[in-house]
C-alpha positions as CSV (number, residue, x, y, z in Angstrom):
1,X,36.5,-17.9,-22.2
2,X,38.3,-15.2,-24.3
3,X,39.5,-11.7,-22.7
4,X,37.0,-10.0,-24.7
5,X,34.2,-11.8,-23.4
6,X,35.5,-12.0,-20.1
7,X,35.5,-8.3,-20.2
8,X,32.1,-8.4,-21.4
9,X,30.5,-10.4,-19.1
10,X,32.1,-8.5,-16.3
11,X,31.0,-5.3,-18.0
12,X,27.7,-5.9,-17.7
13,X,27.9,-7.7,-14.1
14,X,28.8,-4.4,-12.9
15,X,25.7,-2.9,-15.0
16,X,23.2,-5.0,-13.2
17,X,24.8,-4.2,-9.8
18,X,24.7,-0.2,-10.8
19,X,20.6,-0.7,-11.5
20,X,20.5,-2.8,-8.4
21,X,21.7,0.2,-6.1
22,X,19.6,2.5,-7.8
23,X,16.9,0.3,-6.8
24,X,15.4,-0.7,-10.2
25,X,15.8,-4.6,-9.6
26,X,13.7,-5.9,-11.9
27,X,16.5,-4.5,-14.6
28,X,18.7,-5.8,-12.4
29,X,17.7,-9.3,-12.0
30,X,17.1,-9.4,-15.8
31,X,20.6,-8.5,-16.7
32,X,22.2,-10.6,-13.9
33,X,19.8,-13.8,-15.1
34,X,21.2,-12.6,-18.2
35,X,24.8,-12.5,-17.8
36,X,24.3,-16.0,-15.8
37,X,22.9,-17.4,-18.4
38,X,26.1,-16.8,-21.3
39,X,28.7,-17.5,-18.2
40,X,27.2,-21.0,-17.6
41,X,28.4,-21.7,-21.1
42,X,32.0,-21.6,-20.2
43,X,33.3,-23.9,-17.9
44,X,36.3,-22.2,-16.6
45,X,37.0,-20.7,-14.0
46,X,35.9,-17.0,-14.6
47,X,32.9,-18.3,-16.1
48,X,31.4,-20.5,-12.7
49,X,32.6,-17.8,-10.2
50,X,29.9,-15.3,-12.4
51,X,27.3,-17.3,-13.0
52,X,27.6,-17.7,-9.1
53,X,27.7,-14.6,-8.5
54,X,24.9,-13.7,-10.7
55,X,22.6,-16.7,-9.1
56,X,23.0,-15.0,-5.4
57,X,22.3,-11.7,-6.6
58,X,18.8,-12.7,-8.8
59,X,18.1,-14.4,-5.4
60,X,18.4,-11.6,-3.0
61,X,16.5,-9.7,-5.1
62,X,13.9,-12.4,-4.8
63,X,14.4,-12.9,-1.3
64,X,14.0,-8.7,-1.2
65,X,10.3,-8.9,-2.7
66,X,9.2,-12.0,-0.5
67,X,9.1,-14.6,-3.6
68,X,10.7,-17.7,-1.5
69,X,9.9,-20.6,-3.7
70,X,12.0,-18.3,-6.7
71,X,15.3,-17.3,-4.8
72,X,15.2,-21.2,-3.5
73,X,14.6,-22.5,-7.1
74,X,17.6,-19.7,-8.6
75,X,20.6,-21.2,-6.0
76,X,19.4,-24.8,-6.7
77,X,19.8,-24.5,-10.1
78,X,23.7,-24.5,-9.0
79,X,25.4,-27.3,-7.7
80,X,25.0,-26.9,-3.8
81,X,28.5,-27.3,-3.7
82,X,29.7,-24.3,-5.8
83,X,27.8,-21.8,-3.4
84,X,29.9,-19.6,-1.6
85,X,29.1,-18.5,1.6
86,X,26.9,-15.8,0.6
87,X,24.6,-18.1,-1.7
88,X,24.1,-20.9,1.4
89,X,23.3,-17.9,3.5
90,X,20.9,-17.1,1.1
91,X,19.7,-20.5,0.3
92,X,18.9,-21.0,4.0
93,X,17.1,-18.1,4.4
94,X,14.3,-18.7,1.4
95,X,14.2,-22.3,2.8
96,X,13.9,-21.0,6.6
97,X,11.2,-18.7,4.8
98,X,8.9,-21.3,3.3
99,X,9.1,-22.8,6.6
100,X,11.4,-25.8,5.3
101,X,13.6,-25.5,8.5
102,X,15.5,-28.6,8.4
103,X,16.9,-27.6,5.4
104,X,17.5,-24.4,6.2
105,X,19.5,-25.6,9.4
106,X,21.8,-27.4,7.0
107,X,22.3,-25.1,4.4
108,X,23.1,-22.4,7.3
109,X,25.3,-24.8,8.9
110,X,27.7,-25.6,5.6
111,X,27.9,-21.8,5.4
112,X,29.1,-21.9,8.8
113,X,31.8,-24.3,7.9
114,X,33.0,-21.9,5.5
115,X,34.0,-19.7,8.0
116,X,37.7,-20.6,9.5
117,X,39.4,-17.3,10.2
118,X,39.8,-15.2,13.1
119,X,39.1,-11.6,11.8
120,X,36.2,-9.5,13.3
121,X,34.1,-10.1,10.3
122,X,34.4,-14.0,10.9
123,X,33.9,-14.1,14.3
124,X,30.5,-11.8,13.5
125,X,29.3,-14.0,10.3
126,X,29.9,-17.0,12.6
127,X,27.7,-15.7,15.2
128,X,24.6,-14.7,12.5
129,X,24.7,-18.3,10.9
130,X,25.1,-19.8,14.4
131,X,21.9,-17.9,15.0
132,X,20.4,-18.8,12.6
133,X,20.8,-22.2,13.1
134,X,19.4,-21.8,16.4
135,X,16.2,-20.3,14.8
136,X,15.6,-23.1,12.5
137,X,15.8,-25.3,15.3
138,X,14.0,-23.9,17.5
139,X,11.2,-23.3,14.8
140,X,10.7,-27.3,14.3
141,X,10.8,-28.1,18.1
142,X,10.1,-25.0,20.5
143,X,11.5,-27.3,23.2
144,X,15.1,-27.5,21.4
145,X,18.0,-27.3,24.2
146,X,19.9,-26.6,21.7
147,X,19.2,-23.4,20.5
148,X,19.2,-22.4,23.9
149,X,22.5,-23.3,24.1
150,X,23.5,-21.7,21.1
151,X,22.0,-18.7,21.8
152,X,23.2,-18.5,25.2
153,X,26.7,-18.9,23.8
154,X,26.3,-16.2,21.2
155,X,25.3,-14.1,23.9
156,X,28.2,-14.5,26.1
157,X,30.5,-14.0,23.3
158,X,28.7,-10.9,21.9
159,X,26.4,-9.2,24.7
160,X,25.5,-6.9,22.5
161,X,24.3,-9.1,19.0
162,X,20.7,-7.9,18.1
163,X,18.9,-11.4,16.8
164,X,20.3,-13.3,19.7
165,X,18.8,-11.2,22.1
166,X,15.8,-10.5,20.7
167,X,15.0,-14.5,19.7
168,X,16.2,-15.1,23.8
169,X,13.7,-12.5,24.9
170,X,11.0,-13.7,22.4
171,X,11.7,-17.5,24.3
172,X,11.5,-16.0,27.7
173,X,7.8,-14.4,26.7
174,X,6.4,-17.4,25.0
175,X,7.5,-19.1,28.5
176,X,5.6,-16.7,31.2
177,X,8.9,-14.1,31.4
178,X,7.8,-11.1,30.3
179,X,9.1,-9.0,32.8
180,X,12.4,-10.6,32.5
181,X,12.3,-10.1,29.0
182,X,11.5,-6.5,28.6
183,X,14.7,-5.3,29.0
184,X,16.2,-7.1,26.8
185,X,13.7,-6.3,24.2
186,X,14.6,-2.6,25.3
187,X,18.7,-2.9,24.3
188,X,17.8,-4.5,21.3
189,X,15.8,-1.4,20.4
190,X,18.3,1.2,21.8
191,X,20.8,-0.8,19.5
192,X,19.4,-0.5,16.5
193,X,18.8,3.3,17.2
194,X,22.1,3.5,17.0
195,X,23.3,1.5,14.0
196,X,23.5,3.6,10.9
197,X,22.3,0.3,8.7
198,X,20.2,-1.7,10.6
199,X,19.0,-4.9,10.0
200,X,15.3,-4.2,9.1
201,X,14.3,-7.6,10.2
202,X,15.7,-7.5,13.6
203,X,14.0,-4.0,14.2
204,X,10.7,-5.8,13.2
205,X,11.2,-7.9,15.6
206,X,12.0,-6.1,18.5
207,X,9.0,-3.8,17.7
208,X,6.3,-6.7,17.3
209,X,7.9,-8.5,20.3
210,X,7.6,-4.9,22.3
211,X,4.0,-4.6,21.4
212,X,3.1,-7.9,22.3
213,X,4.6,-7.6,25.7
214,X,3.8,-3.8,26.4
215,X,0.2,-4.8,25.4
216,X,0.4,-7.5,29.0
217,X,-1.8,-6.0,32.1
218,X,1.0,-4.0,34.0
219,X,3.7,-3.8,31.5
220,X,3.9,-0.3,30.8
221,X,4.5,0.0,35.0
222,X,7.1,-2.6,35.0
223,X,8.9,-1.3,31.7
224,X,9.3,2.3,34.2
225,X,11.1,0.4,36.4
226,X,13.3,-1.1,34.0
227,X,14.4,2.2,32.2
228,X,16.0,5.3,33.9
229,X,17.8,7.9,32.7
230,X,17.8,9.1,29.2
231,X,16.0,6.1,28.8
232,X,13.1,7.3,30.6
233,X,13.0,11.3,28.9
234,X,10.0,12.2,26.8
235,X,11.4,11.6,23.2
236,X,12.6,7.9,24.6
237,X,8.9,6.9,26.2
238,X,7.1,8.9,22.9
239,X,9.5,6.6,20.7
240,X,7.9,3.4,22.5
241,X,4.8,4.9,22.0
242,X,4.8,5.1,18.4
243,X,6.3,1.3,18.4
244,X,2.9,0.6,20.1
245,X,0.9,2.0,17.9
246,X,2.2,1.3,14.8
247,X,1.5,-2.7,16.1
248,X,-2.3,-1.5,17.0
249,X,-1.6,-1.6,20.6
250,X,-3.7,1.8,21.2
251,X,-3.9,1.5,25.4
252,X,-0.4,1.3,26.5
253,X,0.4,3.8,23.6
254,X,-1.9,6.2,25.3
255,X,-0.5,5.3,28.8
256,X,3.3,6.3,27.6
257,X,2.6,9.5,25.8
258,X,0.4,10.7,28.9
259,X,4.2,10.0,31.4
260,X,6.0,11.2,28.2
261,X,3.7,15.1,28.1
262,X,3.7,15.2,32.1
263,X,7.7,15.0,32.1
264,X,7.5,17.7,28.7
265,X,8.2,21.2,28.6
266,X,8.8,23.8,26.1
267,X,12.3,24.0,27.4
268,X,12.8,20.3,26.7
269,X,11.7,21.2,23.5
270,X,8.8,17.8,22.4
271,X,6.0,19.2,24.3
272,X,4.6,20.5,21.0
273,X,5.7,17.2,19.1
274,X,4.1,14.7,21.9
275,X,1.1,16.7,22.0
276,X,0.3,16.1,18.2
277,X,1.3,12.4,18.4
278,X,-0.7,12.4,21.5
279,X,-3.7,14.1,19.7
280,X,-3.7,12.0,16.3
281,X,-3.8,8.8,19.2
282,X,-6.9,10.1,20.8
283,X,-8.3,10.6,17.5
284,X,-7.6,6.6,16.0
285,X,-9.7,5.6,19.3
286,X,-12.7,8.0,18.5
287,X,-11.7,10.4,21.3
288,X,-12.2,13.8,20.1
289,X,-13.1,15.4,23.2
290,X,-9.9,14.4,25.0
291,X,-7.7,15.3,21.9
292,X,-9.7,18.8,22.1
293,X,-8.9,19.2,26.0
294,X,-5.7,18.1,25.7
295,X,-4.9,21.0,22.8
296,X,-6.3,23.6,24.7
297,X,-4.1,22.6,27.5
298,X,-1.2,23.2,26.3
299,X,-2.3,26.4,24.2
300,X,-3.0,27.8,27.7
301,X,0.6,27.4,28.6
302,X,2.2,28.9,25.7
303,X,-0.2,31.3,25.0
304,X,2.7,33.7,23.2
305,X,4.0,30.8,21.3
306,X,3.7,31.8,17.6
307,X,3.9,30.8,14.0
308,X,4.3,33.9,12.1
309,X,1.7,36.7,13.3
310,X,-0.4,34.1,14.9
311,X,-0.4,33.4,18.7
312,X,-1.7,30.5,20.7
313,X,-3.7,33.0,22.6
314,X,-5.4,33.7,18.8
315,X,-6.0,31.0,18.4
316,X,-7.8,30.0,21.7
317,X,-10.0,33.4,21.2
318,X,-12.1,31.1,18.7
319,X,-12.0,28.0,20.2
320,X,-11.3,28.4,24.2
321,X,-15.1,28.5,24.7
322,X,-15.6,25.2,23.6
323,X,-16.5,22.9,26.4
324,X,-17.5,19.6,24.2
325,X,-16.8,19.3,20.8
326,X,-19.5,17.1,20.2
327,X,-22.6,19.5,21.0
328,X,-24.5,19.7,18.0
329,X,-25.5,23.3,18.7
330,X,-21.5,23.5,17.4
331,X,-22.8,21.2,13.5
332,X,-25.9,23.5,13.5
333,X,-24.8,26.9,14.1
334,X,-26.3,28.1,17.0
335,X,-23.5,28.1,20.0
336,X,-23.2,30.5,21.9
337,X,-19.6,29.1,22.9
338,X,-17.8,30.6,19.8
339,X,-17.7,32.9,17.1
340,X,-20.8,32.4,14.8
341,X,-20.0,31.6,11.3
342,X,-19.0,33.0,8.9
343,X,-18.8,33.6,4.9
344,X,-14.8,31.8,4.1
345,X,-12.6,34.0,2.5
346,X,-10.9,32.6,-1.0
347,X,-8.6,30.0,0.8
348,X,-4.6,30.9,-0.2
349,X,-3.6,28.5,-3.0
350,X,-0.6,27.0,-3.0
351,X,-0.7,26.5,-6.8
352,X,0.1,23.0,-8.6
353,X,2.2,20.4,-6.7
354,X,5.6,20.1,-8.5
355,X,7.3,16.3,-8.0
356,X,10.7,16.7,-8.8
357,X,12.0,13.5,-10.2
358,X,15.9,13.1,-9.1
359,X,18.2,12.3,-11.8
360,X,19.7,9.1,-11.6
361,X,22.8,9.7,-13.5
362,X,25.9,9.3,-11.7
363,X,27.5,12.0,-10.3
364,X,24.5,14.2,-10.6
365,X,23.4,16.4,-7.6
366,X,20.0,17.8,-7.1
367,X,20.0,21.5,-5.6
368,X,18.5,21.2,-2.4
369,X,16.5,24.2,-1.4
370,X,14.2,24.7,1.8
371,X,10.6,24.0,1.5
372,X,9.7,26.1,4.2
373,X,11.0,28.8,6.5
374,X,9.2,28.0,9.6
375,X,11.6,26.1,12.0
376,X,10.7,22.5,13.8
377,X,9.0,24.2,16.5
378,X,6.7,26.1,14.5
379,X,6.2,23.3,12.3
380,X,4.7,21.4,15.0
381,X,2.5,24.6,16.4
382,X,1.1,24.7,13.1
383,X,0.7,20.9,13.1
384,X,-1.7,21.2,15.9
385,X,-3.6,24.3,15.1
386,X,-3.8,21.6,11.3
387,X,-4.6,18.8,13.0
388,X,-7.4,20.4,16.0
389,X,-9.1,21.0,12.7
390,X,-9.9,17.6,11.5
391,X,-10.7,16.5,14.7
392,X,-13.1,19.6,15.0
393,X,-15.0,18.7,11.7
394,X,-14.9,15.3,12.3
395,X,-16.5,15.4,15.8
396,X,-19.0,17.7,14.3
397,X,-18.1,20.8,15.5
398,X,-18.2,23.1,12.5
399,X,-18.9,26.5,13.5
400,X,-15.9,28.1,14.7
401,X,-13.8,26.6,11.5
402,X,-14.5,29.8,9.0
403,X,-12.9,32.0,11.6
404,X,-10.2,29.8,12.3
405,X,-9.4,29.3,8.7
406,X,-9.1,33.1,8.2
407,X,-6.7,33.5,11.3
408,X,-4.3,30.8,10.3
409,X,-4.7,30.3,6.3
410,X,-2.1,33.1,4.9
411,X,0.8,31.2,7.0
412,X,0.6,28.9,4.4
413,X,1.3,31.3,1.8
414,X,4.8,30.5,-0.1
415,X,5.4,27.6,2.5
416,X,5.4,24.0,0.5
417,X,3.9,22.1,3.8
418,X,3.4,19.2,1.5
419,X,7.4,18.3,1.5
420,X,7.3,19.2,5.6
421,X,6.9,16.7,8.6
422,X,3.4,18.2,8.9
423,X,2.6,16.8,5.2
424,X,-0.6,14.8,6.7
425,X,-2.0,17.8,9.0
426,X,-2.1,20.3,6.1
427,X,-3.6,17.7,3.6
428,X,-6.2,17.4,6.1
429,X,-6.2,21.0,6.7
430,X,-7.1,21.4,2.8
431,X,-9.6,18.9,2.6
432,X,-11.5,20.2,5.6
433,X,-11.6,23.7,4.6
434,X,-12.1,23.0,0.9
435,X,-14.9,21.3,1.5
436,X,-16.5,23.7,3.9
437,X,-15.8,27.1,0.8
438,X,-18.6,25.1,-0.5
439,X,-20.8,25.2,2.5
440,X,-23.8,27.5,2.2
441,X,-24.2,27.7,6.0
442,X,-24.4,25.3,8.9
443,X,-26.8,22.0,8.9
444,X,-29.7,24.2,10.8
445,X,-31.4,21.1,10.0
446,X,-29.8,18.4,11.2
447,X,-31.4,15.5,13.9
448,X,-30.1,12.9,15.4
449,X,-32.6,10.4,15.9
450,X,-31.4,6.7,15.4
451,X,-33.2,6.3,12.1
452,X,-32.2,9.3,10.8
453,X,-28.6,9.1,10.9
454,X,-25.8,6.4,8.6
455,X,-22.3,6.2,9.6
456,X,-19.5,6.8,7.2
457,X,-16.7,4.7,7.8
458,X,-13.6,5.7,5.1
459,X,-10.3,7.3,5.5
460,X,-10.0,11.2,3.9
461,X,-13.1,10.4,1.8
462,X,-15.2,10.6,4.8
463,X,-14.7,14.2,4.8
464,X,-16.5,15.2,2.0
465,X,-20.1,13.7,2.1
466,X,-19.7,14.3,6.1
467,X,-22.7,16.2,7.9
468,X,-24.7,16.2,4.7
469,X,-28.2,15.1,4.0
470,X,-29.1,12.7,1.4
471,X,-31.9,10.9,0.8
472,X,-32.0,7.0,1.2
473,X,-34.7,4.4,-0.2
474,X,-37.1,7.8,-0.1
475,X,-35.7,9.1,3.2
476,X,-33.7,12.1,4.9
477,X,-30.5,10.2,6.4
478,X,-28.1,12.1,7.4
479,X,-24.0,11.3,7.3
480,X,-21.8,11.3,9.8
481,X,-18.2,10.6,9.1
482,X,-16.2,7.8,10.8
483,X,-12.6,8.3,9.6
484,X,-10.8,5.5,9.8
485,X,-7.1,6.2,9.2
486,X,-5.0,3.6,6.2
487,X,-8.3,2.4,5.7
488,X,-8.3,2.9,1.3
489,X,-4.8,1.5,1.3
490,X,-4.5,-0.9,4.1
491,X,-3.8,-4.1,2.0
492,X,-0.8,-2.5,1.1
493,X,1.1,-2.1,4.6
494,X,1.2,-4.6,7.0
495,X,1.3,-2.0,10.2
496,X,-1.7,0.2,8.9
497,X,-3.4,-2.7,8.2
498,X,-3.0,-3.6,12.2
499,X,-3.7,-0.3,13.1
500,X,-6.6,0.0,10.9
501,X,-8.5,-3.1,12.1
502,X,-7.7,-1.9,16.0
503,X,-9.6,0.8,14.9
504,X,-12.4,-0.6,13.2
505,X,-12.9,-3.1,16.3
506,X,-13.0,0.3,18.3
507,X,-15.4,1.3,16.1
508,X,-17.9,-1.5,16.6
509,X,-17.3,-1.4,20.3
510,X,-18.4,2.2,20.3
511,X,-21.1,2.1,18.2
512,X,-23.4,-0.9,18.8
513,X,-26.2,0.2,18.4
514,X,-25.6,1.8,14.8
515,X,-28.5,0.7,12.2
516,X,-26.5,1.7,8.7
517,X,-23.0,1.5,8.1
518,X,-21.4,3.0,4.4
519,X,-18.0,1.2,4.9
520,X,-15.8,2.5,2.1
521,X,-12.9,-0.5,0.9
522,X,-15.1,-2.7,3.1
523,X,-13.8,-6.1,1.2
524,X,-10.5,-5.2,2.5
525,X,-11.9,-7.0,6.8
């Protein structure tokens, strides 16, 4: 190979690696297949070490975006015995992936027998393969000894690495251990807190595996007596709620925010934060009612807290009447618990949404400016007063929403709440009271008879046709709206899907007796 294509091919090497940290990778895997391809033509030297190169990186990228079969069929396409330790290591994984694990358990253990030196980076690589050795194993014959040993021996060398202890605790559960296990599960989790880059598969793990166990009768008791301390402080025990959730296990998610708000205070500074996490819970499960009860709770104990010019005590002026939410004297106008409605007021518009694109050119920086000037605190106030909305229209209870609109919509004036942690509660916020400017009045009308009513099961879109009358093979029905969180774009994450179906079940369970069901995406159950 000649210095001027050696420069060449390194040249563009370094290209593909540039668009592969800029996250466009399927440039990036062109131009590395690319560069591959004209280095395999040299037999030197220079020319196998980049066409090696090039092979591992096409196959992480594959590896990256799940496709096994290709980042296998990419490293093969070398002689197994040019791979560095980097492309075994890779090679083991797509075969431990498409469940080939006898191969993966030699491909790891060759990498392993590439590692000779001393240095803390050997001793650490040593450890992964040896793990992963012990996974492969241990996924052909759950009864393998010896990825018991080997993981008991990673252990005692390194207390503290992540996959070993989570793949020992995963053992001990799949054996009757639970209890032993949680804390275990529990340091893996408080490690990867605290690891800048964390492994996202080992996080994955311990959150599934946490779920699962958290989810056994008596766990969320026996995970109490295994934390203390910080461990133990609302943001810790609302952080293991959200774990729970986010794997559809709704009960014990419930049961930790509930110790998480009783050992909360405004002082402590979550109180505000549980209480919305807390609320959007109650809501997956269909329980408006205790989200409502909940929110005027803590209202009632702030009731100077503020977000602008509006209090809490405002606030409950309109709704602290309210005894259920789910009295249809609330849908149809006539309540005598809170203000009657009322004509809305132009709603404040925010004008056009602007996505700025960052510039990918190097050494380029964007101007970061402040989307809003309302502080974490009042963020989540306003989150609430957002999100008691939804859950309001949603459960039917209509009439005090034109007056709460005209109390709280100006603090929204010159504040992008779209860019904000409350993105969600003010996109609901919009919807809701969007929908409603077009209301002439309350449904005066509406009944509730078992043949006049058809359930709208959707995610945002059952706002819209909510509460409204339609007519249905030549009959009045009336729509009430089911929403379903994730429900339009489940297919695409796996933990909305999870939480989405944990919904839906709840769904059925609460409403057996339903005779019509509009289920919007329903191919995706």
């Amino acid at each position: 190979m000649s210095q001027q294509e050696q420069a060449n091919l390194v040249g563009m090497f370094k290209e593909a690696l540039a668009l592969q940290q800029r996250g466009l990778l399927k440039k990036a895997r062109q131009k590395f297949q690319a560069v591959a391809k004209r280095a395999r033509k040299f037999s030197d030297a220079v020319g196998l070490q980049l066409s090696s190169l090039c092979e591992e990186s096409v196959a992480n990228i594959f590896l990256h975006n799940k496709k096994n079969k290709e980042a296998k069929d990419c490293l093969q396409r070398s002689k197994t015995s040019t791979l560095g330790l980097k492309g075994l290591f890779l090679l083991g994984q797509a075969c431990f992936e498409l469940k080939e694990y006898d191969a993966a358990a030699k491909y790891f253990s060759k990498a392993k027998s590439l590692v000779t030196g001393s240095s803390q980076e050997d001793v650490g690589n040593s450890q992964d393969l040896r793990v992963w050795i012990a996974r492969s194993l241990y996924a052909q014959d759950a009864k393998s000894v010896e990825a018991l040993k080997i993981y008991e021996e990673v252990l005692t060398e390194n207390p503290q690495h992540g996959m070993a202890t989570i793949q020992y605790a995963k053992i001990a559960v799949e054996r009757g251990k639970a209890s032993q296990a949680i804390a275990h599960i529990l340091q893996t989790l408080i490690i990867c807190s605290r690891t800048p880059k964390v492994n996202p598969e080992l996080l994955d793990c311990a959150k599934s595996l946490f779920a699962e166990v958290i989810a056994m009768p008596g766990m969320v008791d026996n995970l109490m007596q295994n934390i203390a301390g910080a461990a133990q402080s609302p943001p810790a025990l609302g952080y293991l709620a959200t774990v729970a959730k986010d794997n559809s296990v709704l009960d014990p998610c419930i049961d930790l925010l509930e110790r998480a708000l009783k050992l909360s205070s405004m002082q402590e500074g979550s109180l505000l934060n549980l209480t919305l996490g807390y609320m959007h819970v109650l809501e997956l499960t269909f329980e408006c009612q205790g989200a409502f009860v909940r929110f005027k709770e803590v209202l009632a104990k702030e009731p100077d807290l503020k977000v602008g010019s509006v209090s809490n005590r405002d606030v409950l002026k309109i709704l602290g009447g309210i005894t259920n939410v789910t009295n249809r004297d609330l849908l149809k106008g006539t309540s005598s618990e809170c203000p009657k409605w009322e004509a809305i007021d132009t709603l404040c518009d925010e004008g056009k949404c602007q996505v700025i694109i960052p510039s990918i050119e190097k050494g380029v920086k964007e101007e970061k400016k402040s989307c809003t000037t309302y502080n974490d605190l009042e963020l989540d106030l306003l989150g609430m007063w957002f999100a008691v909305i939804k859950i309001l229209y949603i459960a039917g209870c209509v009439q005090p929403l034109p007056k709460l609109f005209k109390l709280i919509d100006s603090l929204r004036d010159g504040q992008e709440l779209h860019l904000t942690s409350i993105r969600n509660e003010h996109a609901y916020y919009c919807t809701v009271s969007q929908v409603l400017e077009h209301w002439s009045g309350p449904q005066v009308d509406w009944k509730e008879e078992k043949d006049d009513i058809i359930y709208f099961v959707a995610d945002s879109h059952s706002v819209a046709p909510g509460w409204q009358k339609i007519s249905w093979h030549g009959k009045a029905k009336f729509l009430v709206p089911l929403l379903v969180t994730g429900l339009k774009c489940s297919m695409l994450v796996k933990v909305t899907l999870a939480v989405v179906h944990a919904t839906i079940v709840q769904l059925i369970l609460s409403f057996r007796q339903i005779t019509d069901i509009l289920l919007s995406s329903c191919t995706l159950l």
